[in-house]
Every structure is written in C-alpha cells, then in structure tokens.
C-alpha positions in Angstrom: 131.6 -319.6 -24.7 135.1 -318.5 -25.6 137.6 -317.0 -23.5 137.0 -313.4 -22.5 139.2 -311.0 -25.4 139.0 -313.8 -27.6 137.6 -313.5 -31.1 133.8 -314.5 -31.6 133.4 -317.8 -33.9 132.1 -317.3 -36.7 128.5 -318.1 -37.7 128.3 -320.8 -40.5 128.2 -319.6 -43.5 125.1 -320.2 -45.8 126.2 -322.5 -48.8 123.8 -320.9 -51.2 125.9 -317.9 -51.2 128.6 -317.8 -53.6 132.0 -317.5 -52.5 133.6 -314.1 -52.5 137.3 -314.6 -54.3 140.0 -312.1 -53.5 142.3 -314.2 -55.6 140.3 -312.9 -58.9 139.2 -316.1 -59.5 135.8 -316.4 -61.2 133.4 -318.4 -59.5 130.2 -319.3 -61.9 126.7 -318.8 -59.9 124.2 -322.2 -59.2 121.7 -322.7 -61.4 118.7 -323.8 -58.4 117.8 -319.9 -57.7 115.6 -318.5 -60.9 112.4 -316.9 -61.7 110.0 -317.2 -64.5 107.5 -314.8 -65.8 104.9 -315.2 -68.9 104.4 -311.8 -70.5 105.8 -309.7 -67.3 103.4 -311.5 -64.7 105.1 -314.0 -61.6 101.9 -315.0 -60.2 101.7 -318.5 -60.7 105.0 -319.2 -62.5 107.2 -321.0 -60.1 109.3 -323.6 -61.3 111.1 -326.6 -59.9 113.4 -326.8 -63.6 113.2 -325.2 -67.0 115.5 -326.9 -69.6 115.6 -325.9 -73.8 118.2 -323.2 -73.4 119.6 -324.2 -76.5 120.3 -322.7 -80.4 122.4 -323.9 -82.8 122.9 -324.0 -86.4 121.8 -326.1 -89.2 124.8 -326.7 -91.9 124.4 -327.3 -95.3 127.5 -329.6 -96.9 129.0 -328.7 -99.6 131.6 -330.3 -101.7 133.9 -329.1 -103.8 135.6 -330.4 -107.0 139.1 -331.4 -106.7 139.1 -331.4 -102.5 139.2 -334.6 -101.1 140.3 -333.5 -97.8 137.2 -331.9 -96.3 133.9 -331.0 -97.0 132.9 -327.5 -96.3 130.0 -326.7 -93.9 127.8 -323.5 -94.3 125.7 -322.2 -91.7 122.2 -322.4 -93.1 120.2 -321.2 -89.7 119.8 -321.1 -86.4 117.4 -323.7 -84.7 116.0 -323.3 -81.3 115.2 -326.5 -79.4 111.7 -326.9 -77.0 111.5 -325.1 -73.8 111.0 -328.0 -70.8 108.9 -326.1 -67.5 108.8 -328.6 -64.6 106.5 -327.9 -61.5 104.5 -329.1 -58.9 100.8 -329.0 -59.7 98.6 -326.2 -59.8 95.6 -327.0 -57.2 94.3 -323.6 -57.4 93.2 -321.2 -60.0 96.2 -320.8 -62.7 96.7 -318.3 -65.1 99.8 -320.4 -66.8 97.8 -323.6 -66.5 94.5 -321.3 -67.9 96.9 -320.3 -71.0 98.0 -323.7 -71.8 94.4 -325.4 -71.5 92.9 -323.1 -73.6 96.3 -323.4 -76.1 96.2 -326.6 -76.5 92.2 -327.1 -76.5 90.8 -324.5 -77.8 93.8 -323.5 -80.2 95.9 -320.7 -80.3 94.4 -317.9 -81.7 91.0 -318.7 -80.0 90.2 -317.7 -76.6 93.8 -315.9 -75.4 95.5 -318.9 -76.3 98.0 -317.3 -78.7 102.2 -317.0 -77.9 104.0 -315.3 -75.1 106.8 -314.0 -74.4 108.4 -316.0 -71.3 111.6 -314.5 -69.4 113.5 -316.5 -67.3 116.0 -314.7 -64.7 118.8 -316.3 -63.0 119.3 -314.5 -59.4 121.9 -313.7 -57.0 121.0 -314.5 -52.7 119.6 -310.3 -52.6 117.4 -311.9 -55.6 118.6 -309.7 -58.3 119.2 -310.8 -61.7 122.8 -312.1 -63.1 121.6 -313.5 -66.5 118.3 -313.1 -68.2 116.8 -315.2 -70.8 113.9 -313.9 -72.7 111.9 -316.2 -75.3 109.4 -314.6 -78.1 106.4 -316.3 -79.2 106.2 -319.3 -76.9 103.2 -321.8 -77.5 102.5 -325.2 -75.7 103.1 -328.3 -77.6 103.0 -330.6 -74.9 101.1 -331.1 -71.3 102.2 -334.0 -69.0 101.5 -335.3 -66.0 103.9 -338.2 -63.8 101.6 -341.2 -63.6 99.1 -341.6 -60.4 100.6 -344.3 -58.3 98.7 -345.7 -55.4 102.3 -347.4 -54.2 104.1 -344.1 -54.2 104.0 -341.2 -52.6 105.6 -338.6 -54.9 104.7 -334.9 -55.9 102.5 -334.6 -58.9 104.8 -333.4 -61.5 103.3 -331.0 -64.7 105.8 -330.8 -67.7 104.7 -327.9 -70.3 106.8 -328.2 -73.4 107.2 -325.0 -75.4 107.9 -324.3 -79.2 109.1 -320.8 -79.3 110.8 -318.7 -82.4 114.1 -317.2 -80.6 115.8 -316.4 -77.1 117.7 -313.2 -76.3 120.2 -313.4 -73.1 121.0 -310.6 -71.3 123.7 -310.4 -68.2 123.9 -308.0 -65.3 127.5 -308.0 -64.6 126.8 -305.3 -61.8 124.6 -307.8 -59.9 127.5 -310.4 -59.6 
C-alpha cells in the first residue's frame, strides 16, 4: 500500500487496447478482433482467421515497334482471389455449415444454396467497427477438415473457401 498522499499505481493496462498517441503518431489497429456476418446474420459465424482480402489487376503486354526499352502493361481487370474462413467445428445446428452442405451437395441454385453476401468488420475494444469489408456473391468451393489424429490432441479445424465476384471496404474513421 503506498504512502498516505502518495499517488495510486496504476492498474495494468490491457494490451488489446491500442495505444492512445498525443504525439500524432498513427498507430494501425490488430487484426485478432473481427466479426463476420453471411447476409446480415452473426449467429454462427465466428471465426478464428479469414484470409483472401485481395484484388488486383490482370495486365495485358503490349509491345511497341521501335521501343526496345520497355514493354507497356495495360490493365485488363481486376481479379479477386478466394476467401479462406477458419473455425473450430460446428457441433451444433449451423446455419453457415447448413448453407455450405447444401452448396456444395446439392448445388447452388437448389435448396438455398445460392451466393451471399458476407461482411467482415474489423473492431475497436467498445466493439465498434474501424474497417468493413463486404463481399457480393460468395459461394463455397471448398470444405476441409484437419485430419483425425488419435496421437494429438488438437481442435478440429473447418476451412470454407469462397469464390466471390468483388469486395467493397468501407472505414469508420470516427470509431478510431
């Protein structure tokens, strides 16, 4: 206990929480706090890593007569790479897991198989959002499982790769 009129020790501080700069120093936000919804619902959408983030273009060469120096590269369009969802197993009744059965089963169209829209929304510590990600017509391609080991004693793992035709990302400067 300190000394009577002495100041009170500060608690720890929680390392989650991003440090506050007065220096105006930007400090980016960690990537482990995030939430995923299929078409608007949470219920069973909890995620230990999403990963596919990613667009870039595809180039066409070109070369022109008489320059030796360079070839020129035109943008043809953008491509999207696979969306990567990573969780612990589903023991219980899943709408995802539902969706992705009857996707990959049953095909798309048939059955309420056919594409969602997925958001993804990366959160502060009051859990609001700082950067959204939302990706239109999203349909399975893939369904894994990590391998059943009688030697180990590891979390069952479910992978669920995604084709999808485009992201939009949104921030939320006001949340930062």
């Amino acid at each position: 206990m300190p000394p009577a009129g002495a100041p009170a020790a500060k608690a720890a501080a929680d390392p989650r929480e991003r440090p506050l700069r007065t220096d105006g120093i930007y400090v980016p936000p960690p990537v482990f706090a995030f939430r995923v919804d299929i078409d608007g619902a949470e219920s069973d959408t909890s995620f230990q890593e999403v990963s596919g983030l990613e667009v870039q273009f595809e180039t066409e060469d070109l070369v022109e007569g008489g320059q030796n120096r360079f070839v020129h590269r035109l943008p043809v369009r953008t491509k999207y790479s696979n969306l990567l969802l990573k969780r612990g197993v589903v023991t219980q009744a899943s709408a995802f897991g539902g969706w992705v059965s009857r996707a990959l089963s049953a095909g798309l169209v048939r059955q309420g198989g056919g594409a969602k829209t997925i958001g993804i929304k990366l959160i502060n510590e009051k859990k609001q959002p700082l950067i959204a990600w939302n990706i239109f017509g999203a349909y399975p391609l893939r369904w894994e499982h990590t391998p059943l080991n009688a030697m180990g004693n590891d979390v069952l793992i479910e992978t669920v790769e995604l084709s999808y035709q485009f992201f939009q990302r949104q921030n939320f400067p006001q949340a930062a």
